[in-house]
N, C-alpha and C positions, 0 to 999 in steps of 0.2 A: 566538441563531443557532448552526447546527451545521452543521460542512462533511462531506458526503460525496465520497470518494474511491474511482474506479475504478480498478485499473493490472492491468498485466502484465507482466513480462520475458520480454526472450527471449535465446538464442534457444531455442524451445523443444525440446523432447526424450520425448518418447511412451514412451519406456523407464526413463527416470530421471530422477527428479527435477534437475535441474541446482542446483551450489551456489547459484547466484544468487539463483534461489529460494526456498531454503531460508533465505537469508539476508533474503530481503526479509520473509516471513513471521517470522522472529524479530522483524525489528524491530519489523514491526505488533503483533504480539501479547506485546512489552516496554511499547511505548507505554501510554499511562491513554488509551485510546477509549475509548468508549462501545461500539462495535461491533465487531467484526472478521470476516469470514466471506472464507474461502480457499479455493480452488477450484481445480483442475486447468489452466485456461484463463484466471481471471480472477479476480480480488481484491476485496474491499468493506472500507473503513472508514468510521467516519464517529466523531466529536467533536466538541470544540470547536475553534474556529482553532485559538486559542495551541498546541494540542498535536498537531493534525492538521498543521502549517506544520513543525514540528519532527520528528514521526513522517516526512512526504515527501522533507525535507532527508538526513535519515541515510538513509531508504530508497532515494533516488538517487544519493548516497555510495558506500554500501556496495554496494547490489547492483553497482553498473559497475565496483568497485573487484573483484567476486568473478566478474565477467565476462561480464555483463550489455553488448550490444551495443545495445541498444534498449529504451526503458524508459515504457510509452504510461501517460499519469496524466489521469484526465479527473475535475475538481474541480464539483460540484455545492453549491449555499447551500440549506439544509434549514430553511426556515422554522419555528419551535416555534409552535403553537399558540399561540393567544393574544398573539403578539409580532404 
């Protein structure tokens, strides 16, 4: 099994990136995913639990800790073939 993960922070900013941001995106792309794809509007990860549970934990951490008012995370279960 492999969880994908939607999010965004906000609040957002059309002219600069916001720290928040920046910092939610380090964290996904420190984590060991499998995927990562980030986006101007909108985020994708996707793994295993064990490390996708622990990439979302620091990424809701930190980004509110870096100023992050809102923080939407919508969890999908990615069936592997054959399982």
């Amino acid at each position: 099994m492999r969880l994908r993960v939607e999010f965004t922070t906000e609040p957002f900013d059309l002219d600069e990136t916001p720290s928040h941001a920046l910092v939610a995106r380090e964290v996904v792309r420190a984590a060991d995913l499998d995927a990562v794809d980030v986006g101007p509007f909108g985020n994708t990860v996707q793994g295993r639990p064990d490390v996708v549970y622990a990439a979302v934990d620091a990424l809701l951490r930190r980004s509110i800790e870096a100023g992050a008012t809102r923080v939407s995370v919508q969890v999908n279960v990615v069936r592997e073939e054959g399982a």
